[in-house]
Structure formats: C-alpha cells, structure tokens
matplotlib code that plots the C-alpha trace (Angstrom):
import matplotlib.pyplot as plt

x = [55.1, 58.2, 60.0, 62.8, 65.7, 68.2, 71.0, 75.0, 76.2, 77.2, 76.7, 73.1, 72.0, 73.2, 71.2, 68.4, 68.1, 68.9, 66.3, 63.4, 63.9, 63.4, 60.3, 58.9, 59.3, 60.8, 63.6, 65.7, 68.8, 69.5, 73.6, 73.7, 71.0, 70.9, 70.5, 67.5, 65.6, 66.0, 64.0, 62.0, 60.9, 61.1, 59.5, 56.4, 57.2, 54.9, 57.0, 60.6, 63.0, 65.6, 68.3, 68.9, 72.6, 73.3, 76.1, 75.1, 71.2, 70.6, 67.0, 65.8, 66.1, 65.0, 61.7, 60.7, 60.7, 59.4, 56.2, 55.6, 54.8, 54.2, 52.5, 53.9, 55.0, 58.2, 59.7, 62.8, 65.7, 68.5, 71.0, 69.6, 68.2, 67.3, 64.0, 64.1, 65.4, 62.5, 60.1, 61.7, 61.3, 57.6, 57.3, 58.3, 55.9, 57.5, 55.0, 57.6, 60.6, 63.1, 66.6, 69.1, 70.5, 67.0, 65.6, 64.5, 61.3, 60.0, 61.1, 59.0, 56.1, 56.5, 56.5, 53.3, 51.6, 52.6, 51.5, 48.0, 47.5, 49.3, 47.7, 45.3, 46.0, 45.0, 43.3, 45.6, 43.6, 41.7, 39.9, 38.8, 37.0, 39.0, 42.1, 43.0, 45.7, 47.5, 49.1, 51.2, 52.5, 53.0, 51.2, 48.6, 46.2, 43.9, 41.9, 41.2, 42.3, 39.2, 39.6, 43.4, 42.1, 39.5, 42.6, 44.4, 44.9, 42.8, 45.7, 46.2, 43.0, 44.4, 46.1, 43.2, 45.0, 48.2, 49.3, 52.5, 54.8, 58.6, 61.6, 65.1, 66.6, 69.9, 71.0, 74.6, 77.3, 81.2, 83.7, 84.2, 88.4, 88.2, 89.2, 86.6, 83.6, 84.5, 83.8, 80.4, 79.2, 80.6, 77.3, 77.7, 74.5, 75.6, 79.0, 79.7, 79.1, 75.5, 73.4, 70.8, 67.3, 63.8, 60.6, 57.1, 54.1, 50.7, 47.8, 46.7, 50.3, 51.1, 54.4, 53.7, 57.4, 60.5, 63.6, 66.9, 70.2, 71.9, 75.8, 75.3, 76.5, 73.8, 71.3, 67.6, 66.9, 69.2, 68.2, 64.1, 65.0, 66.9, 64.8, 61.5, 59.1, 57.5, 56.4, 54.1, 51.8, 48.6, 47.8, 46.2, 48.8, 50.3, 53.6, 54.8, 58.1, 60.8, 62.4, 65.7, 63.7, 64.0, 62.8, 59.9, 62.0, 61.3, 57.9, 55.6, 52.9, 50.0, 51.6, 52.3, 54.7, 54.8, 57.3, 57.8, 59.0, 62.0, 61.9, 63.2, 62.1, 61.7, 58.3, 56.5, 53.3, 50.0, 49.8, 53.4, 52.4, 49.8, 52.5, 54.2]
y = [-10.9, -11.7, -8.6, -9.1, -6.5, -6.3, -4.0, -4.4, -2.2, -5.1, -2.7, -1.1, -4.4, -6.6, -3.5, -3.5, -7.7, -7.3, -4.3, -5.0, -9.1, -7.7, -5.3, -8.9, -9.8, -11.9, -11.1, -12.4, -10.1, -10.4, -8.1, -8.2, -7.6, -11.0, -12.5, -10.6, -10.8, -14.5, -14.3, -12.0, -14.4, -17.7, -16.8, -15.0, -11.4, -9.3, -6.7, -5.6, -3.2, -2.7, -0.2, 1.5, 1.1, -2.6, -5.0, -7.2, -6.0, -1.8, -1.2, 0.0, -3.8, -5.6, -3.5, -3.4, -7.3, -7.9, -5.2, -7.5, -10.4, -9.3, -6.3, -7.1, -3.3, -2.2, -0.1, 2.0, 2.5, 4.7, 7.3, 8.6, 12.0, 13.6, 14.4, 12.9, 9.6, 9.2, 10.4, 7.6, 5.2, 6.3, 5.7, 2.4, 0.8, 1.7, 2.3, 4.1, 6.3, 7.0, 8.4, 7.3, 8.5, 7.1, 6.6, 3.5, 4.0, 6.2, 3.1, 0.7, 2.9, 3.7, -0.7, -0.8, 1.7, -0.5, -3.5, -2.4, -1.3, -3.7, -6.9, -8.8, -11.5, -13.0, -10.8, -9.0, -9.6, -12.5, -12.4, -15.3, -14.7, -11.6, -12.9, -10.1, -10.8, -8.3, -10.0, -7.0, -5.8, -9.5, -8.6, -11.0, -9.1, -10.5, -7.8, -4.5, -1.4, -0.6, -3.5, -2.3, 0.8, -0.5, -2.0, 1.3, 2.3, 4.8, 7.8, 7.0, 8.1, 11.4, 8.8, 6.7, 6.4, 5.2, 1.9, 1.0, 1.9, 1.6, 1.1, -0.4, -3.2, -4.4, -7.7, -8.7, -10.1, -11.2, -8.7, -9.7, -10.0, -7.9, -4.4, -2.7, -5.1, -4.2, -0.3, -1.4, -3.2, -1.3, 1.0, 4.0, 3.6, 0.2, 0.6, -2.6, -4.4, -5.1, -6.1, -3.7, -4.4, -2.2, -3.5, -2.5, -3.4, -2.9, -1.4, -4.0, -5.2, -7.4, -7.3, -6.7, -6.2, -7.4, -6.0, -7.9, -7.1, -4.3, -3.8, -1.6, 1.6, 2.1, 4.7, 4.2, 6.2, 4.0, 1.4, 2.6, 4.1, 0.8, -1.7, -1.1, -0.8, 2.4, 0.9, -0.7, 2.8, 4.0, 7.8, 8.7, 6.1, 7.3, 6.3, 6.3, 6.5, 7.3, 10.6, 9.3, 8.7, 11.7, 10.2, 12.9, 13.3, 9.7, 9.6, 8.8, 11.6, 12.0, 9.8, 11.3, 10.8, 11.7, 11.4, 12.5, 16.3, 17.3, 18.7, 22.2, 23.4, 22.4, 20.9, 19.8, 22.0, 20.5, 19.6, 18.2, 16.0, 14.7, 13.6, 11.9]
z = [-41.9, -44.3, -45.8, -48.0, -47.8, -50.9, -49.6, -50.3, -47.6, -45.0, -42.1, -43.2, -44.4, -41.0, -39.0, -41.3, -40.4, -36.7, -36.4, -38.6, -36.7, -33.2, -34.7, -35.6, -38.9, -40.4, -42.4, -45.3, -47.1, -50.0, -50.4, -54.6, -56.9, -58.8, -55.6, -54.4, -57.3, -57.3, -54.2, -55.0, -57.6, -55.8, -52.2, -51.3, -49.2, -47.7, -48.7, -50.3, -49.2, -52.2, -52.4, -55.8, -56.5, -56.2, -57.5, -60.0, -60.8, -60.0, -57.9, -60.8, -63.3, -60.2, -60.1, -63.9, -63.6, -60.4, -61.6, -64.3, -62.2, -59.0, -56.7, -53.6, -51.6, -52.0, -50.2, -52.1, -49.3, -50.9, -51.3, -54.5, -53.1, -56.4, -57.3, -60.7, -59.0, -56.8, -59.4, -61.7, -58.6, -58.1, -61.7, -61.8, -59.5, -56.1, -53.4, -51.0, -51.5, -48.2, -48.3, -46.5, -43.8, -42.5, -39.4, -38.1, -36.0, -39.5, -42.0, -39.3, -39.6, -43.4, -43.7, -41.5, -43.6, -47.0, -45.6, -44.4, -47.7, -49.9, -51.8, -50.0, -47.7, -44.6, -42.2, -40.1, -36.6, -35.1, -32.1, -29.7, -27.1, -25.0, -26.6, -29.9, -31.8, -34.0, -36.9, -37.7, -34.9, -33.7, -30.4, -28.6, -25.4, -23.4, -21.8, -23.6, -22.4, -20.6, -18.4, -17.9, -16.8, -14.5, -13.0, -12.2, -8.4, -7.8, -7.4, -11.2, -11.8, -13.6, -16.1, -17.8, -21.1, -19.5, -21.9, -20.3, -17.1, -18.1, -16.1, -16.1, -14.4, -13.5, -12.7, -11.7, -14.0, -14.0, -14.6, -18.6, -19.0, -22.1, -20.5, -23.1, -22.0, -18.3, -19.7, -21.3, -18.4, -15.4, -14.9, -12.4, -10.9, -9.2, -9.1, -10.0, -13.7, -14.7, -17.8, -17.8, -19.8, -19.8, -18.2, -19.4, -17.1, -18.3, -15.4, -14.4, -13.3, -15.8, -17.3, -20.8, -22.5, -22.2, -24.2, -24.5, -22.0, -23.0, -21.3, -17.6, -19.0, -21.8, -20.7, -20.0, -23.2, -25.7, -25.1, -25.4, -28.5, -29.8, -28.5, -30.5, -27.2, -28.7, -31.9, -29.9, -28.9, -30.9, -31.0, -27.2, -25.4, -22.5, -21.0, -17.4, -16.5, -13.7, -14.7, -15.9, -18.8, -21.1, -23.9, -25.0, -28.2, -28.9, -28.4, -31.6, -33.2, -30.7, -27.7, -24.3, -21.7, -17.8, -15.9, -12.3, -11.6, -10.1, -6.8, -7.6, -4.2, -0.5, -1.4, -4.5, -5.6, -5.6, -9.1, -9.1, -6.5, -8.9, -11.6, -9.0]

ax = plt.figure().add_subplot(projection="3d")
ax.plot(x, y, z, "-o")
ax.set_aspect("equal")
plt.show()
C-alpha cells in the first residue's frame, strides 16, 4: 500500500517515513504544501497523511482541490486541537482527524481502518492453496492457526490462542571508537558490546519475525514497542514471553500476554507453575 505523508517538520516527517516504511508501506513525503499536492495529483495513494499548517499550500487548499478530483483517505495529522478546526477538517472531506502529539501504534491502526474502508481497489487478501496473503498487513502464512496450534507441545495446552513467542537476542560486535556508540552498544546483560534484535517464533517453531539490530543497551520493551511486531496481533492473540518483557502497557485492545512469574517464594504455587 502507498500513503503519501505531506509534513514540514523534518523530524516528524523523517519518523513518520522511517516508521510507517518498516509497518510496510510504502512511503513518499512530501515537506511543503505545493509539493505534496503535486503528488497528490500526479501519483495514485492509497492514502494521504497531510498536516494542516504547511509552507507554501495550508492542509486546508490542498484538500478542497484534491476533494474535487479525488476520494482517496486522508488522514489529517496536526497540531490544530480546536474543535472548530477539526470540525472544518471533517468538513472538508477528511476521513480522519489526529492531534499531534500522536502515537504511533494508534496512527497505524487509524490508516488500517481508512484503508479497509476507503475506495475500492484490489482485494486486500488472496489465498492459494494453504498459502493466505494479507495485502495490508504485508503478511504471507502458510498454515492457519489451527494447524499452529495442533503443533503446540502438549504442556502449552493451557495456551491455545498463543500467536507468537518473543525473545531477544544478542550477537557480538566491535567496540565502535565513538565513545557514545561504545555507551549504546555496551549492554549489561553480556558485559561486553552487542547488537541486540527481538525474535518471534510461531507454535509450530517457525520463526515468524524478525526486527532489525537495535544498539546492546536498548531494553527488550523499546525495542517491541518501536519495532512494529504488535501491529501484527488480532483481538484473542496471545503472546509469550520471558519476563523481562513488561510490555502489558503495549499490548493492543483484546490481546493478552503471559509471561513467567517471579519466584517470590521458596517454591512456585501450582498454578504459577502452569505460566511457566
């Protein structure tokens, strides 16, 4: 899927590129108004995120034209809290309204929504034989979940929605010369410097995800948080994890998480044993 993003900020425009890349779009920016409507105009989007106050063009001009010729989503991403701003947004043909500061995982989500209901295009998921592909999410599975479940050992029986098992790893690297890369990298764990990037493994023992190296000294739950693996759950998805990973906070509506207890006692009870 193509979104365009029309934002002059360099640093919320370069994070909006570098994130909404690694979600699996593809992404062009557009950092004045003239330019963005240009290709608005010129290319085909799936859809727009446009900021309101903009060099050149304001949101607002690019939008009365665009609705003219086009019905593509777009997506207003802006400072202007005001209620009279987003009803004039609304107004003009906007299909979504978020205020910036914004978080990322709910823009993602917000997009998702557009696009399922935006113009109609191609279908959004092909299936040949057990292969499904998910044009949206850019995701391609061979065997259903059933199948993953019928893979499960049988002491994870008490987890039959589990979609994913996530841990870190670290791999080895040369001390950097730049004394501050030597602080990113050095992680406490190894006591030595790393690059440090999160595994995902489906039941049936495949490895299913992959995030990029992050420096040794970024913690298991930055770097879930940054890398986008949770955008890939769907409400009743369970994730496994070691319990460094104290990311329940960052967990999507109607997802759950287990990780293992702490032992808080000479012995673990019964039913801690079980969420071991």
């Amino acid at each position: 899927m193509r979104i365009l993003v029309v934002e002059d900020d360099i640093g919320t425009g370069d994070y909006l590129k570098k994130g909404l890349g690694e979600a699996g779009y593809s992404v062009d920016l557009a950092r004045n108004g003239t330019d963005g409507l240009f290709r608005a105009l010129e290319q085909d989007y799936d859809a727009i995120v446009l900021d309101v106050m903009l060099p050149g063009l304001d949101g607002w001009q690019i939008i009365e034209v665009l609705r003219k010729k086009s019905d593509v989503p777009i997506l207003f991403l802006t400072a202007r809290d005001g209620v009279q701003d987003r009803i004039h947004g609304l107004e003009l043909g906007a299909d979504d309204y978020l205020i910036k500061p914004f978080s990322f995982t709910e823009l993602v989500l917000r997009l998702r929504t557009l696009l399922r209901r935006g113009p109609a295009r191609e279908a959004d998921h092909y299936a040949i034989a057990d292969l499904q592909l998910d044009v949206l999410r850019r995701r391609a599975v061979r065997q259903d979940q059933n199948k993953n479940q019928n893979c499960l050992p049988e002491c994870f029986n008490h987890f039959q929605n589990c979609r994913i098992t996530l841990d870190c790893t670290e791999i080895s690297c040369d001390i950097p010369k730049s004394l501050l890369d030597q602080k990113l990298t050095y992680s406490s764990y190894k006591n030595k410097n790393t690059l440090k990037g999160l595994i995902g493994v489906a039941p049936n023992g495949v490895i299913t995800y992959a995030s990029k190296l992050y420096p040794g000294s970024t913690s298991d739950k930055k770097i879930v948080g940054h890398c986008g693996v949770l955008n890939i759950l769907e409400p009743g998805d369970l994730v496994l994890a070691d319990k460094g990973f104290l990311i329940s906070d960052l967990m999507p509506p109607e997802t759950s998480l287990n990780i293992p207890p702490f032992l808080m006692s000479p012995q673990f009870t019964p039913s801690e044993v079980l969420k071991t």
